[in-house]
GUTILO-231139 format. One record per residue: residue in three letters; x, y, z of N, C-alpha, C in turn. Coordinates in Angstrom, 3 decimals. Each point is the difference from the previous one (the first is absolute). Layout:
REM GUTILO-231139
+---------+----------+----------+----------+----------+----------+----------+----------+----------+----------+
! residuo !       nu !       nv !       nw !      cau !      cav !      caw !       cu !       cv !       cw !
+---------+----------+----------+----------+----------+----------+----------+----------+----------+----------+
!     ALA !        X !        Y !        Z !        X !        Y !        Z !        X !        Y !        Z !
...
+---------+----------+----------+----------+----------+----------+----------+----------+----------+----------+
//
This chain:
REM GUTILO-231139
+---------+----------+----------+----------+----------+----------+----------+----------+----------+----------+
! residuo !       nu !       nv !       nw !      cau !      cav !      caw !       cu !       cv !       cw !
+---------+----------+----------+----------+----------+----------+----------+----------+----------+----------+
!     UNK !  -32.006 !   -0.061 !   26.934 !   -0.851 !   -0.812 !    0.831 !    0.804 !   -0.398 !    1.248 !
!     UNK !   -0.727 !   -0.124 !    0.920 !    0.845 !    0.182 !    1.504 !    0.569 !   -1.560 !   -0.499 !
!     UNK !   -1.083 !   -0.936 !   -0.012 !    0.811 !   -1.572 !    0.518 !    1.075 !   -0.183 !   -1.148 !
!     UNK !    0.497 !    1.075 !   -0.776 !    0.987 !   -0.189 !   -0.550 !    1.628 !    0.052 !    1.224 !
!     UNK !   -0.147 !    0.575 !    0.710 !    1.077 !    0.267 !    0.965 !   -0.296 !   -1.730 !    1.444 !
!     UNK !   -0.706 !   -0.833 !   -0.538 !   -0.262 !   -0.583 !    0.920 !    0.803 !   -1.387 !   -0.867 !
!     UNK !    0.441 !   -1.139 !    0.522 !    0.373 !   -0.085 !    1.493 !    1.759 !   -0.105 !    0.229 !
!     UNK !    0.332 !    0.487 !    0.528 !    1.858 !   -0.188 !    0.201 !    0.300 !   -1.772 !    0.462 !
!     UNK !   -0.943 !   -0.120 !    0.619 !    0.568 !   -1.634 !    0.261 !    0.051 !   -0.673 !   -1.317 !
!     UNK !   -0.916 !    0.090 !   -0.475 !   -0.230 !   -0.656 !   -1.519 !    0.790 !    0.487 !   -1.114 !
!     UNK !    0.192 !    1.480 !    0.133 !    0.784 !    0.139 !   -0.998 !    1.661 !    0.205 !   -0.122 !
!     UNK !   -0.272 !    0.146 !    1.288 !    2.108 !    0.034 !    0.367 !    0.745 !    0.840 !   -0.303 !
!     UNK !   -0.935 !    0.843 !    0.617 !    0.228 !    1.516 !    0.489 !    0.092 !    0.284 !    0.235 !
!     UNK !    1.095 !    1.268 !    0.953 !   -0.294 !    0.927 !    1.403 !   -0.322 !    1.198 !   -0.735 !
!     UNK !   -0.627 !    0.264 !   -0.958 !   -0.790 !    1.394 !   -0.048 !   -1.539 !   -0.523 !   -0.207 !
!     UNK !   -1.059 !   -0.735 !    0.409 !   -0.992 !   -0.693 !   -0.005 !   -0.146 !    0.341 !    1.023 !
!     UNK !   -1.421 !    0.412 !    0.045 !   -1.212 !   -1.042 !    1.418 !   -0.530 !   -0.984 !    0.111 !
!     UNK !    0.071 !   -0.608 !    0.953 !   -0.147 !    0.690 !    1.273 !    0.975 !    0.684 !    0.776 !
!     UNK !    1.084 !   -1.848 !   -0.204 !    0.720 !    0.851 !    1.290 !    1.631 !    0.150 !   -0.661 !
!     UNK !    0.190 !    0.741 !   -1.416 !    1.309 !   -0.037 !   -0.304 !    0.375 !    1.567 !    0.778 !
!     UNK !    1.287 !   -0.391 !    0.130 !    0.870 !    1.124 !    1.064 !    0.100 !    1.103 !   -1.212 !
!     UNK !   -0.145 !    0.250 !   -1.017 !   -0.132 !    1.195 !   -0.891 !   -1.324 !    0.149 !   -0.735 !
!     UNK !   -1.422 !   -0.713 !    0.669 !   -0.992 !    0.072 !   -0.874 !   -0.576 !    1.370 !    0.280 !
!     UNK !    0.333 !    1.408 !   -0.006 !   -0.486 !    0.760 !   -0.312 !    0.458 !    0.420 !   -1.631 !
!     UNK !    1.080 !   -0.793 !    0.094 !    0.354 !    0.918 !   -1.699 !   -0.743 !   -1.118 !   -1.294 !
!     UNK !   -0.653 !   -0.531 !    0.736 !   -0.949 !   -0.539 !   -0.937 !   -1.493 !    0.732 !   -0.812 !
!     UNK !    0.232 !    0.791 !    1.109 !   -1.135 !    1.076 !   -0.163 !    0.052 !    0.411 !   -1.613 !
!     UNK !    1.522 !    0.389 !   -0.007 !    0.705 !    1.109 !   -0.997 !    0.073 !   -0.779 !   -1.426 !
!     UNK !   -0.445 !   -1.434 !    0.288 !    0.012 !   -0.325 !   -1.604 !   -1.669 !   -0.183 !   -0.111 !
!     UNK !   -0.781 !    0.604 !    0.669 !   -1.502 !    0.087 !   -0.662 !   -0.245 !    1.556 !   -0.303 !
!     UNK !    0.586 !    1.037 !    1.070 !    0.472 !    1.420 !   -0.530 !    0.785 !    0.495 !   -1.435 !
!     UNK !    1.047 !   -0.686 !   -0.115 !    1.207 !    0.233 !   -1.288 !   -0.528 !   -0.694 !   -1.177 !
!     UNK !   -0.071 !    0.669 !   -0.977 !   -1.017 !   -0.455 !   -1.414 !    1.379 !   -0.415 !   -0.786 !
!     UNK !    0.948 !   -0.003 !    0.442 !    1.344 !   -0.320 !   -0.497 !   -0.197 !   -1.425 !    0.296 !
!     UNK !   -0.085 !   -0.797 !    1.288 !    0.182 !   -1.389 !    0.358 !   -1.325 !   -0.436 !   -0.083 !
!     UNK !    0.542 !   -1.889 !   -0.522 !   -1.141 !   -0.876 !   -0.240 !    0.216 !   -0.822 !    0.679 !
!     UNK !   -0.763 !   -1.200 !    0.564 !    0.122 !   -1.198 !    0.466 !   -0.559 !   -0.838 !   -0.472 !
!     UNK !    0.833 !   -1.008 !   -0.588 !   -0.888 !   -1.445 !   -0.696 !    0.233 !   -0.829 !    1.328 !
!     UNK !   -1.288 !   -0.237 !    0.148 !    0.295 !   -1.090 !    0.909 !   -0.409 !   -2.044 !   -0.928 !
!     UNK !    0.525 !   -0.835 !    0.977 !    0.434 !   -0.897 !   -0.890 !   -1.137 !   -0.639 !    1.052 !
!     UNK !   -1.020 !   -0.746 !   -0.925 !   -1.427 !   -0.244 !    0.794 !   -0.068 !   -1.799 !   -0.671 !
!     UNK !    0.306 !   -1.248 !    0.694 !    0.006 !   -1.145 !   -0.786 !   -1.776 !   -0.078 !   -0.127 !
!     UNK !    0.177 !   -1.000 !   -0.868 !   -1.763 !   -0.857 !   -0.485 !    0.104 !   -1.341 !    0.936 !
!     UNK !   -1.144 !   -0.440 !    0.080 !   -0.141 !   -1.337 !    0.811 !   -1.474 !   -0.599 !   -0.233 !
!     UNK !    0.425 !   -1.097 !   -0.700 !   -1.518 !   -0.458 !   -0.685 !   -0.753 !    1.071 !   -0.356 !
!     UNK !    0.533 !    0.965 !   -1.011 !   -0.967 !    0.889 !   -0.390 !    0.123 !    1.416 !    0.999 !
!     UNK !    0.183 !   -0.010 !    1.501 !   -0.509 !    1.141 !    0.406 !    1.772 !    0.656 !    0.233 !
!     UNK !   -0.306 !    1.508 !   -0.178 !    0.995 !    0.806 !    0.690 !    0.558 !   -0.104 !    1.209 !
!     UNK !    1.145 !   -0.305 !    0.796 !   -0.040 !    0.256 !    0.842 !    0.994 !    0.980 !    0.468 !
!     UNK !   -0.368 !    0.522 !    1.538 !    1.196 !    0.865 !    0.507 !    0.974 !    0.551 !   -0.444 !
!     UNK !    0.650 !    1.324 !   -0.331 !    1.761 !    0.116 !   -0.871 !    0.894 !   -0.574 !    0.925 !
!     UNK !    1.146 !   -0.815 !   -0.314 !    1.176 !   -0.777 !    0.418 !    0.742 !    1.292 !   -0.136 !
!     UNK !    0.193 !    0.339 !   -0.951 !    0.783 !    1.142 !   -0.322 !   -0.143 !    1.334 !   -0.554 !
!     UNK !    1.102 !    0.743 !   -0.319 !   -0.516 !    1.525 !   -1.001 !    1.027 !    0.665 !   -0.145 !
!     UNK !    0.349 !    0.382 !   -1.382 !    0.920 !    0.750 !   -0.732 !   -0.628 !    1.869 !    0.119 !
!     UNK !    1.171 !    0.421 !    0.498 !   -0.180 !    1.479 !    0.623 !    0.801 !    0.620 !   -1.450 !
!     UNK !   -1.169 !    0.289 !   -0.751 !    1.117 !    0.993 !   -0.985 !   -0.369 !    1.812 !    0.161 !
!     UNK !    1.140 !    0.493 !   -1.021 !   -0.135 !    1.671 !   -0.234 !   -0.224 !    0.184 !   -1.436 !
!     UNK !   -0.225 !    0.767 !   -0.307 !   -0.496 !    0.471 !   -1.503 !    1.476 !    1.454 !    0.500 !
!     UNK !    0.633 !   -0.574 !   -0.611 !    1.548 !    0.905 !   -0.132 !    0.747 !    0.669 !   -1.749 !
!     UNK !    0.367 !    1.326 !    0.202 !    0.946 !    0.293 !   -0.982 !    1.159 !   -0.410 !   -0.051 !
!     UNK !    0.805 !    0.017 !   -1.208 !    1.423 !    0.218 !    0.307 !    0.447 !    1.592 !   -0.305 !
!     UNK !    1.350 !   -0.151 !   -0.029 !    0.280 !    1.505 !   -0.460 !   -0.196 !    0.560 !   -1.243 !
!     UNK !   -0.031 !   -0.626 !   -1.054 !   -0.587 !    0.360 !   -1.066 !   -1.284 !    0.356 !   -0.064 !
!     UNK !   -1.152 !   -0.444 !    1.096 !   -1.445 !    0.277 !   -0.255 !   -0.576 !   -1.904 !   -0.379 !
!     UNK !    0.922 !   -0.817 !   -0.546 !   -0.386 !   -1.048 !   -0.428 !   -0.672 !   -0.794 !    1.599 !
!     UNK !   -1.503 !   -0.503 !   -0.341 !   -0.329 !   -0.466 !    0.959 !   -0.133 !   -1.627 !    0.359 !
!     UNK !    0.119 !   -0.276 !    1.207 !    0.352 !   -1.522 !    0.428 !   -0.901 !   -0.741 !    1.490 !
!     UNK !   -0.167 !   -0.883 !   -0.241 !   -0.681 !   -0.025 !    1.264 !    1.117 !   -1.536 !    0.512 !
!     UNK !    0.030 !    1.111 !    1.157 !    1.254 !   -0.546 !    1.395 !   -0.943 !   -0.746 !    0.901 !
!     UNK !    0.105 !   -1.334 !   -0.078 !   -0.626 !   -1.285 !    0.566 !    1.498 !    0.106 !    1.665 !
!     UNK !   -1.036 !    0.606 !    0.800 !    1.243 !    0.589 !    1.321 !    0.257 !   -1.071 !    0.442 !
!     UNK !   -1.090 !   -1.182 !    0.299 !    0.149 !   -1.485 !    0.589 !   -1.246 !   -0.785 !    0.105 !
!     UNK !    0.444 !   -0.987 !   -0.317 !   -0.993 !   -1.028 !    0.000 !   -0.283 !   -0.966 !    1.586 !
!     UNK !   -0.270 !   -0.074 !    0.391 !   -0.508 !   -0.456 !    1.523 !   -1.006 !   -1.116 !    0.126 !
!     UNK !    0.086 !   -1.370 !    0.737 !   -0.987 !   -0.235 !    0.547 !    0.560 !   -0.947 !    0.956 !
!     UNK !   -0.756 !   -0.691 !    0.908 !   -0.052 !   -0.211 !    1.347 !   -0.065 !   -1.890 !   -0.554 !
!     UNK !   -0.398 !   -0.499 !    1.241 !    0.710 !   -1.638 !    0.442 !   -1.087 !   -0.719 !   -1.396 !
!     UNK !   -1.336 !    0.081 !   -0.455 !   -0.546 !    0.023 !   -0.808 !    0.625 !   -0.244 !   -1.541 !
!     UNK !    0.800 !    0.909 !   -0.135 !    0.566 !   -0.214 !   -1.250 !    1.406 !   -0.193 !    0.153 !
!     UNK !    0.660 !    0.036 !    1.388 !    1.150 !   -0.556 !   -0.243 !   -0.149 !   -1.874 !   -0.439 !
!     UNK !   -1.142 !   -0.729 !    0.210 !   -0.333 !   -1.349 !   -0.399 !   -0.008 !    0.234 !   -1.442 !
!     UNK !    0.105 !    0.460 !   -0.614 !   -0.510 !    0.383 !   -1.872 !    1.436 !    0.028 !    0.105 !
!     UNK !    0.431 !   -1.008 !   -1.208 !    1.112 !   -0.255 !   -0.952 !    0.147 !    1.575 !   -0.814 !
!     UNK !    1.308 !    0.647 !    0.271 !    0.188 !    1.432 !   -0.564 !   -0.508 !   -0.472 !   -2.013 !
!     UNK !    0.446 !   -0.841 !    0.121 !   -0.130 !   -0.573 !   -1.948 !   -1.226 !   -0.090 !   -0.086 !
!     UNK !   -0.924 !    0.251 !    1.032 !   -1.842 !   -0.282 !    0.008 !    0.161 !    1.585 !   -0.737 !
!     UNK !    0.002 !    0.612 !    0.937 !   -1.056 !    1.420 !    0.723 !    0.938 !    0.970 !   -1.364 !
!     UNK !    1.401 !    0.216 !    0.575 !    0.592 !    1.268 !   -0.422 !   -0.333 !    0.242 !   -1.352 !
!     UNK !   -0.175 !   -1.035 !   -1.014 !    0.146 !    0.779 !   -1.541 !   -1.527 !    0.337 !    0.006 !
!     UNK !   -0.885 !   -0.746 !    0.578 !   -1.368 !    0.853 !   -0.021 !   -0.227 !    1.210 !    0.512 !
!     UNK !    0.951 !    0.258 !    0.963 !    0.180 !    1.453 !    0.372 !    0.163 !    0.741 !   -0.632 !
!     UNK !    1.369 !   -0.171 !   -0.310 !    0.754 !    0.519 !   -1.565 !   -0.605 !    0.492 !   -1.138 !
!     UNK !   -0.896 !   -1.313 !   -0.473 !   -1.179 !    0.631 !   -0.923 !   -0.998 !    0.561 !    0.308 !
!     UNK !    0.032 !    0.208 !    0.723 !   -1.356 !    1.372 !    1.069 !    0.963 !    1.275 !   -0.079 !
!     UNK !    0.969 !   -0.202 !    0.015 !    1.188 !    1.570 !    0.569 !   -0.002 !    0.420 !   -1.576 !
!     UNK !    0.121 !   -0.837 !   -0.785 !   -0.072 !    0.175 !   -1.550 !   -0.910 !    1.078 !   -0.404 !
!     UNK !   -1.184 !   -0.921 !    0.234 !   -1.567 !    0.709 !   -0.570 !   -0.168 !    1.118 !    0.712 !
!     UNK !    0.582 !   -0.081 !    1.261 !   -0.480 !    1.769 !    0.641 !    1.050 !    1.098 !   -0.774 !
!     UNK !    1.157 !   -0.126 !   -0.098 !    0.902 !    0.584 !   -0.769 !   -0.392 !    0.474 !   -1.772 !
!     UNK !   -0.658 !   -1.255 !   -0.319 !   -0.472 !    0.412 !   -1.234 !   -1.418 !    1.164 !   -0.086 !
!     UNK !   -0.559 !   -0.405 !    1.170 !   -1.470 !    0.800 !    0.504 !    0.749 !    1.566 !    0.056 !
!     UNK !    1.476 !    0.065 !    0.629 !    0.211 !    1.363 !    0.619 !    0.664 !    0.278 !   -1.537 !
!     UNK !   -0.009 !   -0.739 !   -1.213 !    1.098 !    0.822 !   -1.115 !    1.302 !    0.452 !    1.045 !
!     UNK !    0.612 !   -1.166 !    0.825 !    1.478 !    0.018 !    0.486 !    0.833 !   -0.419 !   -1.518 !
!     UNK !    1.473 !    0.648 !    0.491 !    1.167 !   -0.402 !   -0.640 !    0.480 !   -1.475 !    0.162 !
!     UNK !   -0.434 !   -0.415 !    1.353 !    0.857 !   -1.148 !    0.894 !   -0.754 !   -0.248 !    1.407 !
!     UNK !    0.626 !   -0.588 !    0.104 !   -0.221 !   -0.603 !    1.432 !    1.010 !   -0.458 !    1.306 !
!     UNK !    0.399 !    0.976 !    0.759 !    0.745 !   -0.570 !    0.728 !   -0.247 !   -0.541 !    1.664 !
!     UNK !    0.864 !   -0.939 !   -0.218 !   -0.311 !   -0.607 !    1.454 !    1.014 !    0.308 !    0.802 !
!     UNK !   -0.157 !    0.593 !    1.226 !    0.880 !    0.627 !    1.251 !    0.546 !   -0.956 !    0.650 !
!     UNK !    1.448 !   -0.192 !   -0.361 !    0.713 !   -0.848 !    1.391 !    0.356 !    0.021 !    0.861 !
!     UNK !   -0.513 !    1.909 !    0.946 !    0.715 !   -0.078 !    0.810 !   -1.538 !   -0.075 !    1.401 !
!     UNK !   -0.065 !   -1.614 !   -0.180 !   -1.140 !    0.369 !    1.065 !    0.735 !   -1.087 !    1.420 !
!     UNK !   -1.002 !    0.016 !    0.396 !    0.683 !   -0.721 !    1.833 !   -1.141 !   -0.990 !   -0.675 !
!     UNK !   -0.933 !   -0.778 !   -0.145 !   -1.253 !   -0.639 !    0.336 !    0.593 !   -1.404 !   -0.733 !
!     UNK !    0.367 !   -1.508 !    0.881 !    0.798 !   -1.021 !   -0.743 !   -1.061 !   -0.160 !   -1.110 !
!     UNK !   -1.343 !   -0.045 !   -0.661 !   -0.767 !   -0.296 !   -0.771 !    0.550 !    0.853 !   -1.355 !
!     UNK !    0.117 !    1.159 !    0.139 !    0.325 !    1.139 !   -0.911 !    1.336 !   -0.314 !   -0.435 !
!     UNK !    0.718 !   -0.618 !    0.760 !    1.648 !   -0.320 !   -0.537 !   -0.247 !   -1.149 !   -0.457 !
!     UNK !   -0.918 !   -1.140 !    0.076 !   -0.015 !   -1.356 !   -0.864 !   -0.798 !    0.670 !   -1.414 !
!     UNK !   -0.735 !    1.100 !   -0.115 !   -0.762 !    0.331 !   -1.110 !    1.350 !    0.051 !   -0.866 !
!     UNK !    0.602 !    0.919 !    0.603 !    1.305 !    0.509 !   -0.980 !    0.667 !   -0.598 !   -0.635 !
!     UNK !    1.002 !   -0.957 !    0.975 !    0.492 !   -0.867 !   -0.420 !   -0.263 !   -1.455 !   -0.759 !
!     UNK !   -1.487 !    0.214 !    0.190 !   -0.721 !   -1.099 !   -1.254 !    0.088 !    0.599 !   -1.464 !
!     UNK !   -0.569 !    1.523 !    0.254 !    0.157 !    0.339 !   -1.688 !    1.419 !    0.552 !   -0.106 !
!     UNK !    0.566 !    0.097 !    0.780 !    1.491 !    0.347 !   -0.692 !    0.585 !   -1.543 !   -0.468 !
!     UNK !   -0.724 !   -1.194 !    0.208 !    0.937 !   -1.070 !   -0.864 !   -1.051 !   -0.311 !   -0.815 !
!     UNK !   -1.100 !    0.061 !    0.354 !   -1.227 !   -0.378 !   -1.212 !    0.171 !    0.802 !   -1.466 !
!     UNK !    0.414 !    1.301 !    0.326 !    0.278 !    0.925 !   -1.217 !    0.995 !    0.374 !   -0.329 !
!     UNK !    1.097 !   -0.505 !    0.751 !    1.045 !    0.216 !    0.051 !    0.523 !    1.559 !   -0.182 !
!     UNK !   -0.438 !    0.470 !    1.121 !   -0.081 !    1.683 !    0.111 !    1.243 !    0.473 !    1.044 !
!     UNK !    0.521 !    1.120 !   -0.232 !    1.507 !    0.789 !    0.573 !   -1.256 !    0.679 !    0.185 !
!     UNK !    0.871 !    0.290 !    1.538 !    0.226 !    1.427 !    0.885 !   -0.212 !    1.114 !   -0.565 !
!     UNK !   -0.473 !    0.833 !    0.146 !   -0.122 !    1.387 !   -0.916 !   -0.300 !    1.331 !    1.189 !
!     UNK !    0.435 !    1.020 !   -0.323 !   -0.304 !    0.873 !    1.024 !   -0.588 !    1.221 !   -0.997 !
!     UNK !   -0.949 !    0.668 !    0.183 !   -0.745 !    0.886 !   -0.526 !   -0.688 !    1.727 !    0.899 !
!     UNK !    0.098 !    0.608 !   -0.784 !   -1.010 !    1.280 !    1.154 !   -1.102 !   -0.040 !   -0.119 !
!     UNK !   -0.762 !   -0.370 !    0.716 !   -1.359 !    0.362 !   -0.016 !   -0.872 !    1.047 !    0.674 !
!     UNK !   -0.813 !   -0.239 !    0.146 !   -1.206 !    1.213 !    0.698 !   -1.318 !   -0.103 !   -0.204 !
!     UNK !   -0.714 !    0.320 !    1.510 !   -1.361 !   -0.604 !   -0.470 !   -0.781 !    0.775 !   -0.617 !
!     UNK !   -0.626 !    0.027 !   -1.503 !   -0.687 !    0.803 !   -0.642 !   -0.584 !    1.236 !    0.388 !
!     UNK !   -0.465 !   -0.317 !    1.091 !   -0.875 !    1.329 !    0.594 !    0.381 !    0.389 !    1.439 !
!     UNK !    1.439 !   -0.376 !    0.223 !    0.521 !    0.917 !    1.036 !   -0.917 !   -0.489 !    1.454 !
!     UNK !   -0.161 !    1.072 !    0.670 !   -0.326 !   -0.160 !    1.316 !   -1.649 !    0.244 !   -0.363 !
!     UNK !   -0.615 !   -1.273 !    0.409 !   -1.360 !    0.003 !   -0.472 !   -1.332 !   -0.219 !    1.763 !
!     UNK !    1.061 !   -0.303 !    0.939 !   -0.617 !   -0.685 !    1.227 !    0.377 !    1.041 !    0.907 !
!     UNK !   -0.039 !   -0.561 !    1.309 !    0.118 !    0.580 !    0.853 !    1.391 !    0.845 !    0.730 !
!     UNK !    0.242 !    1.151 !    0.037 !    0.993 !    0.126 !   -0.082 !    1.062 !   -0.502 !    1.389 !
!     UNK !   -0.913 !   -0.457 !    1.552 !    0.564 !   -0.453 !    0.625 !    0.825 !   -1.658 !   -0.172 !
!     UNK !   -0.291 !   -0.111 !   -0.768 !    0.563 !   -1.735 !   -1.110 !    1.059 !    0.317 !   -0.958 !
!     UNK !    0.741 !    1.189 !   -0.179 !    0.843 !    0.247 !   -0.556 !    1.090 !    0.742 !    1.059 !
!     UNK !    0.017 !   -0.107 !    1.330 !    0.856 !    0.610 !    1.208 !    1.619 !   -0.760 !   -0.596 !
!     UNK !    0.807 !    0.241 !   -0.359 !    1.412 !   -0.171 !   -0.131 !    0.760 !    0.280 !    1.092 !
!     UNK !   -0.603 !    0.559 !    1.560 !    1.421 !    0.484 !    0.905 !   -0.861 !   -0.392 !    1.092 !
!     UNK !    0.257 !   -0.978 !    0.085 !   -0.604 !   -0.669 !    1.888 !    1.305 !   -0.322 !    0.567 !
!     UNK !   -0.271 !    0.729 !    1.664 !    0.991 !   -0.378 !    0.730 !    1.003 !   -0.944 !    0.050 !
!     UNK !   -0.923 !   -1.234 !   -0.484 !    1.137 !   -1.320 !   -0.068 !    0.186 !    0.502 !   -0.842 !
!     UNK !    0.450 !   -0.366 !   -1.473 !    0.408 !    0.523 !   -1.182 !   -0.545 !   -0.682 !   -0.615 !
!     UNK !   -1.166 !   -0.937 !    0.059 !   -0.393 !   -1.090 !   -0.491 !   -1.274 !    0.720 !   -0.643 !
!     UNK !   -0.264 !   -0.973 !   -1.134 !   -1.255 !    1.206 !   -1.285 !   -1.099 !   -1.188 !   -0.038 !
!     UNK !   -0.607 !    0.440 !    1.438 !   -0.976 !   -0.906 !    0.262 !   -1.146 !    0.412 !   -1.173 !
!     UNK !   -0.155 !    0.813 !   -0.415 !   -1.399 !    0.373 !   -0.612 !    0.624 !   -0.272 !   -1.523 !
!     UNK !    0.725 !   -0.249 !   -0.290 !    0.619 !   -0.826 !   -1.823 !   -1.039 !   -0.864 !   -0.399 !
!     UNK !   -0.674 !   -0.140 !   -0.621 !   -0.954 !   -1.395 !   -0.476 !    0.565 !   -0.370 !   -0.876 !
!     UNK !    1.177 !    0.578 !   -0.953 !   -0.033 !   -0.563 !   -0.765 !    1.644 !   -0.625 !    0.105 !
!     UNK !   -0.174 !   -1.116 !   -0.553 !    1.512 !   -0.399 !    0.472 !    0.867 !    0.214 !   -0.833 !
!     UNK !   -0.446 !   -0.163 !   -1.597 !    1.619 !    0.559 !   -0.560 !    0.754 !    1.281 !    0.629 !
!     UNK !   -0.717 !    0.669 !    0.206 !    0.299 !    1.337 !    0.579 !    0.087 !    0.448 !    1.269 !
!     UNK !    0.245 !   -0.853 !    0.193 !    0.331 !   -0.159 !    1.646 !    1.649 !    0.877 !    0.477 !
!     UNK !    0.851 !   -0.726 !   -0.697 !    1.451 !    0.904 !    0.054 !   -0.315 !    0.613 !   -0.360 !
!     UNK !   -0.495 !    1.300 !   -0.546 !    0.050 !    0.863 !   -0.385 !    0.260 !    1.262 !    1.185 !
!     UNK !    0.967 !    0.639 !   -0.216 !    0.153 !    1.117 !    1.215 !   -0.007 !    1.444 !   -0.418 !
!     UNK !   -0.367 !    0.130 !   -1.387 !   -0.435 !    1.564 !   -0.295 !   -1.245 !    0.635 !    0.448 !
!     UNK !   -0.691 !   -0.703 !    1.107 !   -1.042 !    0.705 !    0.740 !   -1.354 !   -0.541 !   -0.952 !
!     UNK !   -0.157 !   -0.396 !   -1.160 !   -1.305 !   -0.387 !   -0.358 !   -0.098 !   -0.922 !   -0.650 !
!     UNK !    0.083 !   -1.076 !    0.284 !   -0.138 !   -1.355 !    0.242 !   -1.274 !   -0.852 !   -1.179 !
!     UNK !    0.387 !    0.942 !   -0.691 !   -1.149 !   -0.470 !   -1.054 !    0.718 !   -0.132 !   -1.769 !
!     UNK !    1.009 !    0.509 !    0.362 !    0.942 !   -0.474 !   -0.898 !    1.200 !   -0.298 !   -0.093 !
!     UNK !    1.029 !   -0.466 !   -1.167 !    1.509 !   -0.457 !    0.661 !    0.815 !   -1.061 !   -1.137 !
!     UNK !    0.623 !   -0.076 !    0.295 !    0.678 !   -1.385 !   -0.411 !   -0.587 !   -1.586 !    0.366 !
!     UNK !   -0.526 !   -0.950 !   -1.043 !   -0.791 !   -1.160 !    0.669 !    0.977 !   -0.917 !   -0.663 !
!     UNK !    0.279 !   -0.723 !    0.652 !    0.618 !   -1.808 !   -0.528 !   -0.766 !   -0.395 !   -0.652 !
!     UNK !    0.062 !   -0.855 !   -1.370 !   -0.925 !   -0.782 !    0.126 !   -0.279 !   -0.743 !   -0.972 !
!     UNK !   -0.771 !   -1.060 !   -0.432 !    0.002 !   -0.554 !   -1.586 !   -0.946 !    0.706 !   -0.738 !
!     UNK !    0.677 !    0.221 !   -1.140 !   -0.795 !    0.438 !   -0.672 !   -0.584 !   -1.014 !   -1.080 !
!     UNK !   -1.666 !    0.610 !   -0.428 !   -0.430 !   -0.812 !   -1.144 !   -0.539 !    0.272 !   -0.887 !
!     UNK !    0.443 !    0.846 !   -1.419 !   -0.580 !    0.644 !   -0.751 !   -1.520 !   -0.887 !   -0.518 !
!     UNK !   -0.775 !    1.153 !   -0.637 !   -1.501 !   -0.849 !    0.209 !    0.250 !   -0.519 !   -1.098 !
!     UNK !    0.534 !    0.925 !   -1.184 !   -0.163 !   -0.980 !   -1.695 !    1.263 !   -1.336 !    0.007 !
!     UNK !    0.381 !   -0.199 !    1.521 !    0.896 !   -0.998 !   -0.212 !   -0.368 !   -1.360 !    0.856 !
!     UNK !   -1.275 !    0.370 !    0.365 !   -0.766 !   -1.453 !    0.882 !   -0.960 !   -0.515 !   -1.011 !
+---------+----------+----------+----------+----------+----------+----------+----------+----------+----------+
//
């Protein structure tokens, strides 16, 4: 659904529209049957309102074949930076749960290597809430190159991998950017 890519102000984003400076690769998570977006939508006397935020995940392998879904970053804008992280995050958490259990994942990992300050307070909340280590893992996104293939360009003049959506995989410099080495916490499902 388009107004899923909507709005970067709100959600604290630069891959969003309107006007985020990378919202074309937003496109690529309504194209890629690999990526989901929960977006984080509060109640107010009853009614829904607006998403504050939204967790960008992948439906990823590891090298064994064992599958995981890689929660790339959690994001949202001035909206939910007012929300106490001890509000919002474990309800997240238990949303990242149930989709993981939906996908029959192994785990769940969360990517630390993002730029977005929201996505680094996610982390560092459940790395003391659960008291979770660092872990580095291979992953890969289940179904490979599923989008467009100009969104997977690895060699632009600058050297910069503007078309990456996905951020664990961002360092990645073996040319396909869809899999790699990810940082990150891990959270086995039969252990939440």
């Amino acid at each position: 659904m388009l107004t899923d890519v909507l709005d970067n102000r709100s959600l604290g984003l630069c891959t969003f529209y309107p006007s985020g400076e990378f919202k074309e690769q937003s496109l690529t998570y309504l194209l890629d049957d690999d990526i989901g977006l929960a977006h984080l939508n509060p109640k107010y006397l009853g009614n829904q309102l607006d998403p504050i935020g939204v967790s960008i995940m992948v439906d990823s392998r590891d090298s064994d074949g064992n599958k995981y879904l890689l929660v790339d970053e959690v994001c949202g804008g001035f909206a939910l930076g007012r929300i106490k992280p001890s509000v919002w995050v474990p309800m997240v958490h238990e949303g990242h749960i149930k989709i993981a259990q939906n996908l029959n994942a192994k785990g769940i990992i969360y990517n630390v290597s993002v730029m977005e300050e929201t996505a680094k307070m996610v982390n560092r909340f459940l790395e003391k809430k659960y008291d979770k280590q660092l872990t580095s893992m291979y992953l890969s996104k289940a179904h490979g190159r599923k989008a467009l293939d100009r969104f997977y360009n690895n060699s632009q003049e600058d050297g910069k991998n503007d078309y990456i959506y996905v951020e664990a995989f961002r360092n990645n410099r073996a040319g396909f950017p869809l899999e790699g080495n990810v940082s990150g916490l891990i959270f086995p499902i039969n252990e939440n």
